[in-house]
C-alpha positions as CSV (number, residue, x, y, z in Angstrom):
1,X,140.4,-158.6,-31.4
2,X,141.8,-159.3,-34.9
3,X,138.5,-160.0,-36.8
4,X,136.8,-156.7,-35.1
5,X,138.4,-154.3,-37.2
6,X,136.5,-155.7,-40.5
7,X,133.2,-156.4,-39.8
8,X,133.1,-152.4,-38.5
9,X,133.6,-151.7,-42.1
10,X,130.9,-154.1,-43.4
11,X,127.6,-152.9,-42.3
12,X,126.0,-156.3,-43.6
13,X,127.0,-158.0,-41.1
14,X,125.9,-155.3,-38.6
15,X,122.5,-155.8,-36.3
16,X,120.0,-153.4,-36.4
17,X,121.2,-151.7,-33.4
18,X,124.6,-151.3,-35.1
19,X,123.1,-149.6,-38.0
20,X,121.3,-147.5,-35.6
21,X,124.0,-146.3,-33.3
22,X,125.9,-145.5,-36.4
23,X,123.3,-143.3,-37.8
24,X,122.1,-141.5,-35.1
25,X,126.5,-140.9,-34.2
26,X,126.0,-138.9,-37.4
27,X,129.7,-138.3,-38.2
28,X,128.7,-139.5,-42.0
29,X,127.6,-135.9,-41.6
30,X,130.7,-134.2,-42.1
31,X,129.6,-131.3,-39.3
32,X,126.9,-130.4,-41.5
33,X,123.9,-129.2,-39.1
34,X,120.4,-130.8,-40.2
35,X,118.3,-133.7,-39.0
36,X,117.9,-136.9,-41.0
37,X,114.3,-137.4,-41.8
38,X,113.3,-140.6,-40.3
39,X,112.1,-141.9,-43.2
40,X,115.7,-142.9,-43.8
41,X,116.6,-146.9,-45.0
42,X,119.3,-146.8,-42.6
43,X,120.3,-150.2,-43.7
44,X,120.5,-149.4,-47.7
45,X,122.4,-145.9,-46.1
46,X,124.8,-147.6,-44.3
47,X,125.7,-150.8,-47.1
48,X,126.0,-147.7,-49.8
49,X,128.0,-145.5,-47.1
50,X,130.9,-147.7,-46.9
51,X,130.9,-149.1,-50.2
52,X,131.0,-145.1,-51.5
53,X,132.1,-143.3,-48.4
54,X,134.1,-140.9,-51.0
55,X,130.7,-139.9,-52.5
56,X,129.0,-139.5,-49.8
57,X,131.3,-137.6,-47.9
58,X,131.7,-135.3,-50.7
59,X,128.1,-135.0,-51.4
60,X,127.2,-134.0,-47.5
61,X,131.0,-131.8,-48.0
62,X,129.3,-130.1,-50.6
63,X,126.0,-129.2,-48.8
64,X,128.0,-128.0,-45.5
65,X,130.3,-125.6,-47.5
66,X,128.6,-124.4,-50.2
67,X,126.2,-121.1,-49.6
68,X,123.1,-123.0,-50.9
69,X,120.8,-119.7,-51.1
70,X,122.6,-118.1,-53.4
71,X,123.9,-120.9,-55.8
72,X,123.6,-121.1,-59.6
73,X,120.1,-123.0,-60.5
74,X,122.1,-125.0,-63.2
75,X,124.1,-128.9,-62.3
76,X,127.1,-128.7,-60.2
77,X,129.8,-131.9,-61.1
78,X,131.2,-132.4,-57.8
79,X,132.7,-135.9,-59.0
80,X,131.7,-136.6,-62.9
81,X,128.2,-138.5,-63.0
82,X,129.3,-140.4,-59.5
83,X,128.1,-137.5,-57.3
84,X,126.2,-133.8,-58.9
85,X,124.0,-131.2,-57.3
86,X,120.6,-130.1,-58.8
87,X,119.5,-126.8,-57.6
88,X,116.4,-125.5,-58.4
89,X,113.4,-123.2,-57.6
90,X,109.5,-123.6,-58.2
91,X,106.3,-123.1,-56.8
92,X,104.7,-126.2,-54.5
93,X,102.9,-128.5,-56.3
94,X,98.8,-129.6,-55.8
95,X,98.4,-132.7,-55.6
96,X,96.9,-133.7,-59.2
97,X,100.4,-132.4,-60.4
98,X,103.1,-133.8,-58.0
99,X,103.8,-137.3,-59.0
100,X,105.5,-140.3,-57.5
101,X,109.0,-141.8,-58.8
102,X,111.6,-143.9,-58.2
103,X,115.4,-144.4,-59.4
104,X,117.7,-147.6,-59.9
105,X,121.3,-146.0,-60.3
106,X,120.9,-143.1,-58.4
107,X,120.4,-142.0,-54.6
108,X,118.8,-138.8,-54.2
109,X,119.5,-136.8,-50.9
110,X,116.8,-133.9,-51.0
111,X,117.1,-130.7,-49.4
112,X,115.1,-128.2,-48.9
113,X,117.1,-124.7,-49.1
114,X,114.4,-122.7,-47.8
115,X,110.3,-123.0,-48.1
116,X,108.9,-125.6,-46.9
117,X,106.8,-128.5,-48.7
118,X,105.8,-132.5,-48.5
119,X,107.6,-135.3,-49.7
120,X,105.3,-138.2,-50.0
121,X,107.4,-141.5,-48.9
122,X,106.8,-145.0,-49.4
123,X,108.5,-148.7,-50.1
124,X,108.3,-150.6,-54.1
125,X,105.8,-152.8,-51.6
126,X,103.4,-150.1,-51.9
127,X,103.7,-149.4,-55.7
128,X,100.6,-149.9,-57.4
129,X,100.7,-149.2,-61.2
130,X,103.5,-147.7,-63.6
131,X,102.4,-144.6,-65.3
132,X,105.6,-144.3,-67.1
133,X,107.9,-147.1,-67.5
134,X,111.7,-146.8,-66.0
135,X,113.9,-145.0,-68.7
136,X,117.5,-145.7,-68.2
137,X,118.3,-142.6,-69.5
138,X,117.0,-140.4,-67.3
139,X,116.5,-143.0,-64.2
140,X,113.5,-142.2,-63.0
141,X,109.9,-144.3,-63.6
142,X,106.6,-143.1,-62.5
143,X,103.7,-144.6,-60.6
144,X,101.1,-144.8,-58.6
145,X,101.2,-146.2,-54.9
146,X,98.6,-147.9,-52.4
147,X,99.6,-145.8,-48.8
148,X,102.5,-143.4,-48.2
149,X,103.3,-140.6,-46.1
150,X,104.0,-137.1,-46.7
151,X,106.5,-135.8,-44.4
152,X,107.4,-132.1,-43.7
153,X,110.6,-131.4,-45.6
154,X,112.4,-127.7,-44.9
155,X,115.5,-126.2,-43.6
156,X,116.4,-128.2,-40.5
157,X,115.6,-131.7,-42.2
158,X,117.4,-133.9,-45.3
159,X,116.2,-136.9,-46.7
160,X,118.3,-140.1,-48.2
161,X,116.2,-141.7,-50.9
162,X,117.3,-145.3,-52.2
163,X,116.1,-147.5,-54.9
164,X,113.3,-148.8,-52.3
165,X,111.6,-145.4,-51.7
166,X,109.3,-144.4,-54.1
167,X,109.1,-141.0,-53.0
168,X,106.9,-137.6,-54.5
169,X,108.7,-134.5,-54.0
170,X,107.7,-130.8,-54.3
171,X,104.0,-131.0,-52.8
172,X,102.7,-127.7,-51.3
173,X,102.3,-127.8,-47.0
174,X,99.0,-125.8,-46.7
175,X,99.6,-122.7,-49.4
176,X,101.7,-123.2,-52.8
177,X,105.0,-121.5,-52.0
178,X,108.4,-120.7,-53.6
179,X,110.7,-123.6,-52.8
180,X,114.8,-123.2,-53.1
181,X,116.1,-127.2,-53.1
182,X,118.9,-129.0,-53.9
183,X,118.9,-132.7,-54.8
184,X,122.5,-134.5,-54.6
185,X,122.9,-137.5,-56.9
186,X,125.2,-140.7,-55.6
187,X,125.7,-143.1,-57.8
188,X,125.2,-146.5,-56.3
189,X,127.0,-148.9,-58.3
């Protein structure tokens, strides 16, 4: 009817099984070939999806297209400071090393090129101390949590990080091992 058409477009007035069949339709995918780790805020995903589907689809462009094992290990603008790659390599972190954080202006959408480590996932709920205050600058603020989850992150997964996921990346699964990642930044405003 005539009011359909908008609310398709306005995830905040979707249900929960809107959100869902959405997500799991994957077309916000652009034909690139991983799995969504389900860690996901599909909710916050969806409500910056259509508010930014330019980002985002260049961001998830960018990842498709690009030959990820053999890019440059230096920031890639795809649009300005709205949407930019960082590539990098490193060894697996222990445990007394990786660290949790969490970002305001930024979604993160971590990949793992190839290796294979744990990323450590859990909601602000769970935040238990700052051990370095947010800096605007660099939007990121360190802390300490009360229960998370490490979940296997490699080649066949991606995960979509939001202001809600407090989140520790680059933690070794089993041995330390040499990690090739990417993180895309969105910028949520």
């Amino acid at each position: 009817g005539l009011f359909g058409c908008k609310s398709s477009d306005d995830p905040s007035a979707w249900s929960a099984k809107q959100i869902d069949k959405w997500f799991e339709k994957g077309e916000w995918l652009n034909g690139w070939q991983v799995t969504p780790d389900a860690t996901t805020d599909r909710k916050a995903f969806a409500l910056s999806y259509f508010k930014h589907k330019d980002r985002w689809d260049k961001a998830f462009k960018f990842l498709k297209e690009t030959d990820l094992k053999s890019i440059a290990l230096t920031r890639v603008d795809i649009d300005g400071d709205n949407v930019y790659a960082i590539p990098s390599e490193y060894m697996s972190k222990n445990e007394d090393v990786a660290r949790f954080e969490v970002h305001q202006k930024y979604a993160d959408i971590q990949y793992v090129i190839s290796g294979k480590e744990l990323i450590g996932v859990t909601p602000m709920s769970e935040l238990k101390d700052y051990t370095e205050p947010y800096d605007a600058a660099k939007d990121i603020a360190f802390m300490t949590v009360k229960n998370f989850r490490d979940c296997p992150a490699n080649p066949d997964k991606v995960f979509l990080l939001f202001p809600n996921d407090i989140h520790r990346p680059g933690l070794k699964d089993g041995e330390n091992t040499m990690i090739r990642k990417v993180v895309m930044k969105v910028k949520l405003d």
